[in-house]
C-alpha positions as CSV (number, residue, x, y, z in Angstrom):
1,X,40.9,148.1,-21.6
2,X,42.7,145.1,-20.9
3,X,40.7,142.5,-18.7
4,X,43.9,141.3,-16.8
5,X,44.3,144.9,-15.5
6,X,41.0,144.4,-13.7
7,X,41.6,141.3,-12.5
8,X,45.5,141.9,-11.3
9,X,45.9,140.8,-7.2
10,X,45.1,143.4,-5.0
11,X,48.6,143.7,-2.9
12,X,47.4,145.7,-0.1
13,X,44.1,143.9,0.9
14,X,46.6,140.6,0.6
15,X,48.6,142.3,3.1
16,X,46.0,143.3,5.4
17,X,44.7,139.6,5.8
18,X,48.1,138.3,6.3
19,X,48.4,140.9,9.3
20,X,45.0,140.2,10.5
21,X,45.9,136.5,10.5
22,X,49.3,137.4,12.2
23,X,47.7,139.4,15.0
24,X,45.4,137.0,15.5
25,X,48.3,133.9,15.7
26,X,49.9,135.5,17.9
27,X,47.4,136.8,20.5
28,X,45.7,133.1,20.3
29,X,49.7,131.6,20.9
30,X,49.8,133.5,23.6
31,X,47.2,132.4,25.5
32,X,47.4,128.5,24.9
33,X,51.1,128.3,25.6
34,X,52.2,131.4,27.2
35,X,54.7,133.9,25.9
36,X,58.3,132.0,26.5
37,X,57.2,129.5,24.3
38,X,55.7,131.7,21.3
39,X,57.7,131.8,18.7
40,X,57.8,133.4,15.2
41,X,57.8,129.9,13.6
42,X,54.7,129.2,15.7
43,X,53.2,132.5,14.8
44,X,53.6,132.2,11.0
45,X,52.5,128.5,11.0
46,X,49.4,129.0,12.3
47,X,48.6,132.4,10.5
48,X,49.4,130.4,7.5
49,X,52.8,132.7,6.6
50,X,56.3,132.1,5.9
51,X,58.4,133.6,9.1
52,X,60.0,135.6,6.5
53,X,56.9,137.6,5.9
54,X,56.5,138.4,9.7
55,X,60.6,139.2,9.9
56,X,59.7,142.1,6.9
57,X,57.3,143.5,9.5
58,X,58.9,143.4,12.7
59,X,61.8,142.7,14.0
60,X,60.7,140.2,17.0
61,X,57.9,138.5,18.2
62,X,57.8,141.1,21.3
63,X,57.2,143.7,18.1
64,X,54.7,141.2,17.0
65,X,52.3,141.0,20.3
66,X,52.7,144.7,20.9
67,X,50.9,145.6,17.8
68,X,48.2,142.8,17.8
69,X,47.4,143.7,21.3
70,X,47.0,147.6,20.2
71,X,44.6,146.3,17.2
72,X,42.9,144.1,19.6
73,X,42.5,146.9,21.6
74,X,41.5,149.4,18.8
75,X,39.0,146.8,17.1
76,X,37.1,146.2,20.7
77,X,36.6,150.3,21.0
78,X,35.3,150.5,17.3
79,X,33.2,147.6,17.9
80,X,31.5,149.7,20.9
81,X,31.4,152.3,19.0
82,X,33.8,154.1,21.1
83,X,36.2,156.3,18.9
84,X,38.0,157.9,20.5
85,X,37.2,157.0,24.3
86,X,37.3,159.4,26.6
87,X,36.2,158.6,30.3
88,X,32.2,159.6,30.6
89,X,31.7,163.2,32.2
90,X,28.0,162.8,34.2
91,X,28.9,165.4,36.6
92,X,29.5,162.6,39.5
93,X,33.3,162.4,39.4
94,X,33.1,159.1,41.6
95,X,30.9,157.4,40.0
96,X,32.5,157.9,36.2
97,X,36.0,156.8,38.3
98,X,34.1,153.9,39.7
99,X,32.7,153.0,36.4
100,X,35.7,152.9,33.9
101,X,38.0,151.2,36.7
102,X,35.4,148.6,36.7
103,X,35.7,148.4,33.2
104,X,38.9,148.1,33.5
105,X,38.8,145.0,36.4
106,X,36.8,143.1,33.8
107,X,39.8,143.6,30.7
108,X,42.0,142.4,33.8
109,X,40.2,139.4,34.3
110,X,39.8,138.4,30.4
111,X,42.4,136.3,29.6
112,X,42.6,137.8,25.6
113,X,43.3,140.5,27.3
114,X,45.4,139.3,30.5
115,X,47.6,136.9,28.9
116,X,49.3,139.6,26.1
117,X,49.0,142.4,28.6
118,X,51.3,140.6,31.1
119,X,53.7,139.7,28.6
120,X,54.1,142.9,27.3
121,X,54.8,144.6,30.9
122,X,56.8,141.8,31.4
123,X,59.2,141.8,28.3
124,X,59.2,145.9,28.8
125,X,60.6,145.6,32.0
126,X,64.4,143.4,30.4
127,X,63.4,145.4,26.7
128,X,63.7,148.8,27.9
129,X,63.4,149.8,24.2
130,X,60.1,147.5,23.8
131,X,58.8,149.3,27.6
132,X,58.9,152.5,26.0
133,X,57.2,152.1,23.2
134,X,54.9,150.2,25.3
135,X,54.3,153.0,27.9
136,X,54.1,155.6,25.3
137,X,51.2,153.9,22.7
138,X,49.9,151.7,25.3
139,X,49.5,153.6,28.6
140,X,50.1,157.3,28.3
141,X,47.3,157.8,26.1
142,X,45.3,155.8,29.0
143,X,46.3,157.7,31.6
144,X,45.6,160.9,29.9
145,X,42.0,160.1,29.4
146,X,42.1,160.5,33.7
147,X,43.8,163.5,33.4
148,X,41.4,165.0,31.2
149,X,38.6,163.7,33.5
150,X,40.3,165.3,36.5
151,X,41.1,168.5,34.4
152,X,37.2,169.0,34.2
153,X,36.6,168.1,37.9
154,X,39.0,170.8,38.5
155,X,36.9,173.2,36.3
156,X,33.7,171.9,38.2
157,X,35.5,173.2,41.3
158,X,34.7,169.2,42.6
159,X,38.8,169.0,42.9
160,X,41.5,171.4,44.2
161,X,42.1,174.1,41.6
162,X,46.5,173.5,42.6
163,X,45.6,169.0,42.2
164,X,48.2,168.1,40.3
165,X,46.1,165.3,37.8
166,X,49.1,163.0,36.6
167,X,49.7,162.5,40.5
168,X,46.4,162.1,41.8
169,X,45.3,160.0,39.0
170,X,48.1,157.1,40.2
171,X,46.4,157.3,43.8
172,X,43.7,154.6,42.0
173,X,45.4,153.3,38.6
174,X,49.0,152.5,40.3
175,X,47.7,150.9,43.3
176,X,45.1,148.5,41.0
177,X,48.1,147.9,38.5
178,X,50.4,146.4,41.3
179,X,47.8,144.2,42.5
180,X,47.4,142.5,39.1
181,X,50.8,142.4,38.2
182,X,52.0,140.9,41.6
183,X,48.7,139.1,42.6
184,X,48.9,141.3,45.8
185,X,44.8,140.7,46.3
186,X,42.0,140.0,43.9
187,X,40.6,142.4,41.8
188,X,37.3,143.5,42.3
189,X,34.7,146.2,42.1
190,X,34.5,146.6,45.4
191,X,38.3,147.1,45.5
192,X,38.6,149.5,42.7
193,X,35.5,151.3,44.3
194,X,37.4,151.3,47.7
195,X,40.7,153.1,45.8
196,X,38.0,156.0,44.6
197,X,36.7,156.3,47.6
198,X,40.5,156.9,49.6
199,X,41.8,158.9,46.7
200,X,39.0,161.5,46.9
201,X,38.2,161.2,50.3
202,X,41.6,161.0,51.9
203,X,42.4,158.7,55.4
204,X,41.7,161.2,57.3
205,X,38.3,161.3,60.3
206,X,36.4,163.3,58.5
């Protein structure tokens, strides 16, 4: 057997550190200089590139950030050893809500995380293509995890059986989503504790 065979460049793993390094280029642009001024040119310069590689792979920079932010995203759950996620299930619906929208307020509040995040709902709301790809890989499969929760609440009898979940579910998300996109109020536990507490509860004396 030939000894160049073995020792032949492997294309793929070549591949995979040139999209790490992209990924990483662009998250890391995105934070020091903000999205309007991220560019592909920046992007492939400091993932050590040609812009012709990261044009093969996606058609914008918008494409760019959407899947670095879903790796980032993916590589943080593996790294807590949480694959898949689901929302925890300790019997206590309140307390599991209160606990992952906690969660939640902290990615909100980490600018790797804040900085990408508002570009991307920002660009999906002009892109309409780029805001539905963005809802659908991004958020739906978030929001389901709530419904699932509240699907076993309903089972537990600890919601009404004729609740519908993807409703009831925006009564805390939606509410805690406005405020950070508009800066309505800070976000804080004892905020997204407070949106449980209505959403169960009601306004009503009780």
């Amino acid at each position: 057997m030939s000894t160049n065979q073995s020792a032949a460049p492997d294309v793929t793993r070549r591949s995979e550190r040139s999209r790490r390094a992209i990924y990483e280029a662009a998250l890391a642009l995105v934070v020091e200089v903000g999205y309007p001024r991220t560019t592909i040119e920046g992007i492939a310069s400091r993932a050590g590139v040609g812009k012709q590689t990261i044009y093969r792979w996606w058609p914008s920079k918008a494409d760019v950030l959407l899947e670095a932010f879903l790796d980032m995203g993916e590589q943080a759950a593996r790294a807590a050893g949480q694959v898949p996620y689901t929302i925890p299930d300790t019997g206590d619906l309140a307390a599991d809500l209160r606990l992952v929208l906690r969660a939640t307020v902290d990615e909100l509040r980490d600018p790797a995380f804040e900085a990408p995040s508002r570009a991307l709902a920002a660009e999906g709301v002009v892109n309409e293509e780029l805001g539905r790809r963005f809802v659908a890989r991004l958020l739906e499969p978030q929001l389901q995890l709530y419904v699932d929760r509240l699907r076993a609440a309903q089972d537990a009898g600890d919601v009404r059986p004729e609740v519908d979940p993807r409703i009831a579910l925006e009564l805390f998300v939606s509410p805690l989503a406005q405020r950070w996109l508009q800066y309505t109020g800070p976000i804080t536990y004892d905020y997204t504790d407070t949106l449980v507490d209505y959403a169960l509860n009601g306004l009503a004396p009780r």
